[in-house]
Each structure stands twice: as C-alpha cells, then as structure tokens.
C-alpha positions in Angstrom: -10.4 31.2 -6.8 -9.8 27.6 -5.3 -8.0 25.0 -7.6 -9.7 21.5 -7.3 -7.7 18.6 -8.6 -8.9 16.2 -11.2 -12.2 14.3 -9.7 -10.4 10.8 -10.0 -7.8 12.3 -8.0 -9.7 13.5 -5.5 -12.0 10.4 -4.9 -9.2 8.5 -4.9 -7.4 10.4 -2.1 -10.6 11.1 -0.1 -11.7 7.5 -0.4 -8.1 5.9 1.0 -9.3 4.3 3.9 -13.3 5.2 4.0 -15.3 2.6 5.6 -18.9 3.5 4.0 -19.8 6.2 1.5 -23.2 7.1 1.0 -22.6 7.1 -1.9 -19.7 7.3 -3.7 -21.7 8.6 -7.2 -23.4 11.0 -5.1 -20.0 12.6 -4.1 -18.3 11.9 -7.6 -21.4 14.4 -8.9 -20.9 17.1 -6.2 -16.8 16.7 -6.8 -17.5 17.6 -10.2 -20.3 20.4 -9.5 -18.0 21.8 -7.1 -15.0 22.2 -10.0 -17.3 23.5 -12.7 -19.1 26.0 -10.3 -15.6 26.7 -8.9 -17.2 26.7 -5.3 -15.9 24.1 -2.4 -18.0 21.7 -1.0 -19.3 22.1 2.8 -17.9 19.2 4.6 -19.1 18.7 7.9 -17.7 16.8 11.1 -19.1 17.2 14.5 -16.9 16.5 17.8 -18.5 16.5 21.2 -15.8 17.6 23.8 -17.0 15.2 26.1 -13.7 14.5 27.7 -10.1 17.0 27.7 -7.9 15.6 25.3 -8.1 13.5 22.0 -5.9 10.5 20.8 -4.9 9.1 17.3 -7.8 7.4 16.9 -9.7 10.8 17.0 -7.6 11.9 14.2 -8.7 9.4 11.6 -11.8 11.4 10.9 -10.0 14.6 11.3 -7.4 13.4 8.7 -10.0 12.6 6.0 -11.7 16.6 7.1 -7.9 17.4 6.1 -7.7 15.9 3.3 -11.1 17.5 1.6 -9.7 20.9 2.9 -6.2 20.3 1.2 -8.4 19.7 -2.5 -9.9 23.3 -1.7 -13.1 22.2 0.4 -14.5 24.4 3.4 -14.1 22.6 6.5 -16.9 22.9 9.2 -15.9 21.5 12.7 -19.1 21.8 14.5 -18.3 21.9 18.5 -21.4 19.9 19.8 -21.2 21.8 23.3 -25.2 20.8 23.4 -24.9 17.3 22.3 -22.4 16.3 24.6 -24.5 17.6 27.6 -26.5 14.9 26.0 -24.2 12.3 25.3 -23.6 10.2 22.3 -25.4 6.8 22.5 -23.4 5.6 19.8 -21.6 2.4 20.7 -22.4 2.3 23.9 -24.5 -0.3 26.1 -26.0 2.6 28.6 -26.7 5.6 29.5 -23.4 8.6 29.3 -23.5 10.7 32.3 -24.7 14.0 31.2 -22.1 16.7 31.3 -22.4 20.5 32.6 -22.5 23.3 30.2 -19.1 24.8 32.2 -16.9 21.1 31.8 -18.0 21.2 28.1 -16.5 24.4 27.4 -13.2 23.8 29.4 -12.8 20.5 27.1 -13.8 22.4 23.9 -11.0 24.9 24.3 -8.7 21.6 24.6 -10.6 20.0 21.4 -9.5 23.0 19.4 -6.0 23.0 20.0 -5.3 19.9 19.6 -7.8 19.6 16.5 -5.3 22.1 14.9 -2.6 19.7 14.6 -4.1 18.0 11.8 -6.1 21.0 10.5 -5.6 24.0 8.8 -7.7 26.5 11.6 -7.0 29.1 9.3 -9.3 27.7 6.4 -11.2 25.9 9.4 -15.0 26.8 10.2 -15.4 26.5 13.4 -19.5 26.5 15.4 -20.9 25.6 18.1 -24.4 23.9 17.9 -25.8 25.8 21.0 -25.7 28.5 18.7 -28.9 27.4 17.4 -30.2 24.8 20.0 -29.4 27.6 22.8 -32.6 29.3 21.0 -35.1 26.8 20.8 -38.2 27.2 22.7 -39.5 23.5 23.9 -42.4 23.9 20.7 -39.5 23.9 18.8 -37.8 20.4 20.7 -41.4 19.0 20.0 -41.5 19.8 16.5 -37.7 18.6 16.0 -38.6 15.3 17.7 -41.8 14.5 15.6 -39.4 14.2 12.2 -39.4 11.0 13.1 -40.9 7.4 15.0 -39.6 5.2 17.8 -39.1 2.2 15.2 -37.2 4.6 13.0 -34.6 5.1 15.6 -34.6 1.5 17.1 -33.3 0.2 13.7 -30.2 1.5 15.3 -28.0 -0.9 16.0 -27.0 0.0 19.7 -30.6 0.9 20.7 -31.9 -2.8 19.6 -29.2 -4.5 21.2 -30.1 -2.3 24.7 -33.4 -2.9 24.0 -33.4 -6.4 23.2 -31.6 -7.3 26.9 -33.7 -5.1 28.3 -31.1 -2.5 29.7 -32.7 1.4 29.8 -32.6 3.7 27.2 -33.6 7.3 28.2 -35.7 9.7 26.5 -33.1 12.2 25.7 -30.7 9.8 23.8 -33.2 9.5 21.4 -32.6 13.6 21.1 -29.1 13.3 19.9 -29.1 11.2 16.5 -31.8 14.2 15.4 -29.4 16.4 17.1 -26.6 15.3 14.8 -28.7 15.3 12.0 -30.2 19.0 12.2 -26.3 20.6 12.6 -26.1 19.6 8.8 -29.2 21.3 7.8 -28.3 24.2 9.7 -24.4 24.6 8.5 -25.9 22.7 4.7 -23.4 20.4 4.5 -22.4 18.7 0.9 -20.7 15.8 3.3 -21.0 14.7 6.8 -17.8 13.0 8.1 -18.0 10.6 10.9 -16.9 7.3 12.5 -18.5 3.9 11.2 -19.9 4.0 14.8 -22.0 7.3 13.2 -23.6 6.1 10.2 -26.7 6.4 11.8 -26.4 9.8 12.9 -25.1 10.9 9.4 -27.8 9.1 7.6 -30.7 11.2 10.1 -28.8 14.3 8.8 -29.7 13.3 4.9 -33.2 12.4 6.5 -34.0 16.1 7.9 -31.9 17.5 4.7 -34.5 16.1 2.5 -37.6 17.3 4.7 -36.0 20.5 4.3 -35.9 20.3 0.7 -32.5 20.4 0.5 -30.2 18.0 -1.3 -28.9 15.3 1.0 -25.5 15.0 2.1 -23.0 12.7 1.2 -21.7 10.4 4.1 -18.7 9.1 4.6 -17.4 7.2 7.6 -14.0 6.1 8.6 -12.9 2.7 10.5 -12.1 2.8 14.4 -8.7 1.8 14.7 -7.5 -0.5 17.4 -5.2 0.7 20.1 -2.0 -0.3 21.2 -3.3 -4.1 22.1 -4.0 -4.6 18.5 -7.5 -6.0 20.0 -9.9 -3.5 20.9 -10.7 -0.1 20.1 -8.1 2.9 20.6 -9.6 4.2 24.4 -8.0 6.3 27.2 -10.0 4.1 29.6 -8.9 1.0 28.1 -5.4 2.3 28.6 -4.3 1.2 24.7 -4.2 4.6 23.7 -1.6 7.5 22.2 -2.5 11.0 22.9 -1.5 13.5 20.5 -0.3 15.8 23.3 1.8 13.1 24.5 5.6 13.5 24.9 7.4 12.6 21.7 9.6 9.9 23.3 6.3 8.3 24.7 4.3 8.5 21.6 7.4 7.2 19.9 8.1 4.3 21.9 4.2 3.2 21.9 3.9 3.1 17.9 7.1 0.9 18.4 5.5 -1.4 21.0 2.0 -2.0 18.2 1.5 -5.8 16.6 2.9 -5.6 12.9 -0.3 -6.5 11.8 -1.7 -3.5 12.8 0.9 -1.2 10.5 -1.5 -1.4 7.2 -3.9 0.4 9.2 -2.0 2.6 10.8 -0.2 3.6 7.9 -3.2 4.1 5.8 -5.5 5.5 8.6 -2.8 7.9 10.7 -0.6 8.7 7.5 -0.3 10.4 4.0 2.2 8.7 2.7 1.6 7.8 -1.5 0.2 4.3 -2.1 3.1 3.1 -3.4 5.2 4.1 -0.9 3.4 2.4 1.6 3.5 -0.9 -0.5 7.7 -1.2 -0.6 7.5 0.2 3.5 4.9 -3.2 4.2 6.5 -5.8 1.9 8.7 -7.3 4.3 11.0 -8.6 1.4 12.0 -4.9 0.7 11.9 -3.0 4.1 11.9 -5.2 7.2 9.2 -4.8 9.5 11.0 -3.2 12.5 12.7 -0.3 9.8 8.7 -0.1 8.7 7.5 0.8 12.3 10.4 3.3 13.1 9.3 5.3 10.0 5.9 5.3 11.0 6.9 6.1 14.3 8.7 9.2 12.8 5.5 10.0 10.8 3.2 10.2 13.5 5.3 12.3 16.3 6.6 14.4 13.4 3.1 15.6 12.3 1.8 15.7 16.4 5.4 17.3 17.6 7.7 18.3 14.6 10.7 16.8 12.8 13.1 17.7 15.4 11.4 16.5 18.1 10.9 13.1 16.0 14.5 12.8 15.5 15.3 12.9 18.9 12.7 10.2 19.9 14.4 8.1 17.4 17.8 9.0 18.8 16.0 8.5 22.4 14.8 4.9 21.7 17.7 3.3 20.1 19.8 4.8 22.7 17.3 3.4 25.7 16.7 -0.1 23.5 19.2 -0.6 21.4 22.8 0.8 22.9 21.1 0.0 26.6 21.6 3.9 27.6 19.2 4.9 30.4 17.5 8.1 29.7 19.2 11.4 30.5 15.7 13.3 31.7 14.5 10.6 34.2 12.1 11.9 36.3 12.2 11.9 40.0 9.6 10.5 42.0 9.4 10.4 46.1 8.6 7.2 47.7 6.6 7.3 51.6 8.2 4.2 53.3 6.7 2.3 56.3 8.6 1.1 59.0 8.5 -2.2 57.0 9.4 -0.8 53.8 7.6 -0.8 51.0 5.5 -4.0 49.0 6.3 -4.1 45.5 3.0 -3.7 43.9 2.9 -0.1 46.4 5.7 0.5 44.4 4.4 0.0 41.1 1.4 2.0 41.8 2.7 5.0 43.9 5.2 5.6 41.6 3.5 4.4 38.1 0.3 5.7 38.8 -2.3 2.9 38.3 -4.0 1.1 39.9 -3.2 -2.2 42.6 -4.6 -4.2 39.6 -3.0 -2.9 37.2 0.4 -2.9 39.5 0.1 -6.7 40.0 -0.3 -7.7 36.5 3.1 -5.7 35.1 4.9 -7.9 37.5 3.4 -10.9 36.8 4.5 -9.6 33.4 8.3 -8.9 34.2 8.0 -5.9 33.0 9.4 -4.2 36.6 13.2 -4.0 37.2 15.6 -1.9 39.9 18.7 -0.7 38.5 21.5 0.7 40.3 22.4 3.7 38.1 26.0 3.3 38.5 26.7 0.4 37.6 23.8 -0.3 35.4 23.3 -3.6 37.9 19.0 -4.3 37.4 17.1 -7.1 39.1 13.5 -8.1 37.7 10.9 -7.2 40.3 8.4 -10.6 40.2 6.8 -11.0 43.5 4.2 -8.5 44.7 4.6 -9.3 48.0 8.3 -8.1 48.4 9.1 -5.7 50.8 11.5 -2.9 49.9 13.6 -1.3 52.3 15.3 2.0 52.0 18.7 0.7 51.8 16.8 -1.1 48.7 15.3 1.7 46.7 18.0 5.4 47.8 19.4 6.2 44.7 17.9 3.3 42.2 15.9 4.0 39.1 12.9 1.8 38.9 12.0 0.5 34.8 8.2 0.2 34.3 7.8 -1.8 30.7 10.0 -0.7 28.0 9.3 3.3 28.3 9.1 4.4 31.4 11.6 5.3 33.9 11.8 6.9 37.3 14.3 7.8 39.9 13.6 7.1 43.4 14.0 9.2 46.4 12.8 8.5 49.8 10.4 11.3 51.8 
C-alpha cells in the first residue's frame, strides 16, 4: 500500500515553483481522495521527441512528475511519437517541419534515457500515443476534430498573434492541442503536467475529459527557465543551453558562468533542496554568491552525472580558474593550413565548431587566447583577420572562453 504524506505537505512540495494550477482546490480535493482511498493519482506529462537530446530546461517539468511520484503518485510519461510528426505550435510564430515516423523513434529511445535521470522508470508509466491514434480511421479524426470551433482554438495565444500579422497557420496544427487533450482521456489522468507555454493544451484535455463524462484534470504548469544568457529561454539553437548528457566539467563550468540573478530560479526550478536551505545559500550576508553557485553547480552535475563525477568538476574548475592549471584531458584537434596560414576566425571555427559568425564575435569578445603549454606563455587572439602560420599554432593549445580547450596539431 502507498504511503501519502500529509496533504499540506504535499501541496506545498508539488506547488514549489508551479506557474498556474488549475486549480489548486481541485488538486487539494483529489490529494485528499487519493489518501483516504489509498490509491495514487494519475499524473500525466507528455513529451514529443522532436529533437535527440533534452536540456535542464526539459527537466523542470520532469522534476515536478518526480516529485508527485516520490509522495506515491503513478507517473505517466506519454511519448507523443504522433504528435511530434505534427509538431507543437505552442510558442512558435510558424509552421514546425513535420517529422518522419522513423526520426521520431530514434529521438524517443534518446528521450527515455535521459528522462530516467530525473525519474524513477521503475515506478514510471511509459505510452506511446500512436497506440491509439495509430488506429483511428479518418471518421474517427473527423469526429475528434468537431469537439470543438475555430474561435475556440484562436483564443490561443500563439494562433491570434499568427493570425493577427497574417503569417499561415496550417490545418493540422489545429490537430495537436485536441491531440494533447485526448492522451489524458485516454491514459484518465487526475493531473496533466506541462510548461506555461501548454496551458492551452492542458486546459483542451479538461475540455474533452468533461465531454467524456469524466472528471476533469487538474493542471499544473511550470515556468520556462532562461538559459545561460540570463535573457531568453533555455534553447539548443539559441546556444544558452546545458544538456543533461553533457560532460560534467562542461555542465559544471556553465552553471558557474549563469547571472546571479538567475540562482532563485535555478535553485528552486533545477533543485530539491528544503526552503530554508535555499534562503541561508541566497542571502548574500550568510553564503557569498560565488560559494552559492558552486553548490548549485555540484547539485545539478551530481543528480545528471553522480557525486564523484561532481567532485571532480569542482576540483577541475578551481584548478583551471582558480590555481591557473590547464586541463590534463585536452583534446586534440587537427588544423588544415594554407600556404598562407590560417585567419583567426578559421581558427575559431574549425577548431570550435561554430559558425564564421559566431567565430568573429568571441574575438571581438577576447575570449580567444594561444598558449604555449610549456611555459604557460598565452596571447589574446583579437583580430579576425590574422593569419597564423605553423610555426604559430605546432604544439600550442588554443582557450575558447573560460571552458574550453584544445590542442593543436597541423595535418
């Protein structure tokens, strides 16, 4: 038999951090039904493996599915291997490509594993929605798609804004908030987890809960974090992000490199650390703000690596920042020189692997140096347009930003 902590305890643990709950009496009654029935609540959250890998920001909702599983609650991950050949709207100011039924299933397998870093699998539920949408005849996509009207959906936020500038929305992507919605009928969720950028979606699901006579799930939405930039959202694409399969002396060094006024968030969103131990870690008068970021860099590639691994990220930046120690494991990377050599944005992006762009502005930035490993002798690199011979790169590591370093050899 589960044991379910006292309701007060539970709200308050499952609320830390919740953006909008739908509504918070609503789950307070099915908390308490749930502990006098002695039977867990269903609580839903739906990924769509529309990419390979997941970052930190991905794990915010996956935390709060966490956290209802460790008060006794059955998790349901739903794998939306049919909505992503959709494509979620949410957000977004056009069209997603549509994806192919193969590339959604090489992504899932990667969704999974890397899902399990924050969940328990073991007590995890784990569907696909083309276990039911793989079986509808199109009388059945007609019926599904006359639940409900073309206002109805344009009160969403993202559709009024395309519509209003008069960019395209296609037929389908009015398919996917219904989508969404008919998973919780069909798994009968008690609560639909989701990011504030899926209230909409979560609310259709209470929608088609009620037409099916059942009682409506409660929603409950988490903030989108900002990324490393402290400005806009955590994205891959955007380049502010932190994979959770990222090495642990990368991940470590790019919690370090966050604003401070981004730790509240990170702390509460990307952590479980008690209340009141986050309140003496952010008051600077009793822990100083750089102590406060090492911990939570220790939190963070603890729980995605393991406390070993976090240590000796900790050990590898203050040896690297602090005691100015290059790295031991510096990877080598060949450089093609010209009969001219080599400019210095090239460089950057042979070696680096981004783009001219991208190359230019880090040494605008001075964030490029040479260093002759054996004297420790570096140079900032500053101007794009200098040429590197080989008597200038054989044998030097080159320092990309704070984190990154690469030894040179010549093809």
């Amino acid at each position: 038999m589960p044991h379910f902590a006292p309701v007060d305890e539970q709200l308050a643990d499952l609320l830390r951090g919740a953006a909008d709950v739908i509504s918070e009496e609503e789950l307070r009654k099915r908390l308490r039904k749930s502990a006098d029935a002695q039977k867990p609540l269903r609580v839903k959250l739906g990924i769509d493996p529309s990419s390979p890998d997941i970052h930190l920001g991905h794990t915010v909702v996956l935390r709060k599915l966490r956290a209802f599983q460790d008060h006794g609650h059955q998790a349901v991950l739903i794998i939306g291997d049919y909505t992503a050949m959709v494509g979620d709207p949410s957000g977004k100011n056009k069209t997603r490509p549509q994806l192919g039924i193969e590339q959604v299933e090489r992504n899932a397998l990667t969704y999974i594993a890397q899902a399990a870093k924050v969940l328990d699998m073991d007590k995890t539920e784990v569907v696909r929605n083309g276990e039911w949408f793989h079986k509808m005849e199109f009388l059945d996509v007609l019926k599904l798609s006359a639940r409900t009207t073309v206002s109805q959906m344009l009160e969403r936020d993202d559709f009024t804004k395309r519509y209003d500038a008069e960019q395209p929305i296609s037929l389908h992507e009015f398919l996917y908030p219904l989508m969404q919605g008919w998973d919780s009928v069909m798994v009968k969720a008690d609560v639909e987890l989701g990011g504030t950028d899926q209230l909409f979606n979560l609310l259709m699901g209470r929608r088609l809960q009620e037409q099916e006579g059942m009682q409506p799930q409660v929603c409950l939405t988490t903030p989108i974090i900002p990324g490393l930039d402290g400005e806009q959202k955590m994205s891959k694409s955007l380049g502010n992000a932190i994979g959770v399969n990222d090495e642990p002396n990368d991940m470590y060094g790019k919690v370090m490199s966050i604003p401070d006024r981004l730790m509240n968030d990170w702390y509460t969103l990307l952590t479980r650390e008690p209340m009141a131990h986050l309140k003496r870690l952010l008051d600077p008068e009793q822990t100083p703000a750089v102590e406060a970021k090492h911990a939570l860099a220790h939190l963070i590639v603890q729980e995605m690596h393991s406390a070993e691994a976090a240590n000796a990220a900790r050990e590898h930046f203050y040896d690297v920042h602090k005691r100015g120690k290059l790295p031991d494991d510096i990877p080598e990377v060949e450089v093609a020189l010209q009969d001219d050599g080599i400019p210095a944005f090239a460089l950057i992006k042979e070696v680096h692997k981004v783009s001219g762009g991208d190359a230019r502005r880090l040494l605008k930035q001075g964030g490029v140096k040479l260093i002759q490993p054996d004297n420790d002798d570096e140079f900032s690199v500053d101007d794009e347009k200098a040429a590197f011979t080989a008597e200038d790169l054989q044998g030097r590591i080159l320092k990309v930003g704070k984190r990154h370093f690469y030894r040179l050899k010549l093809k």
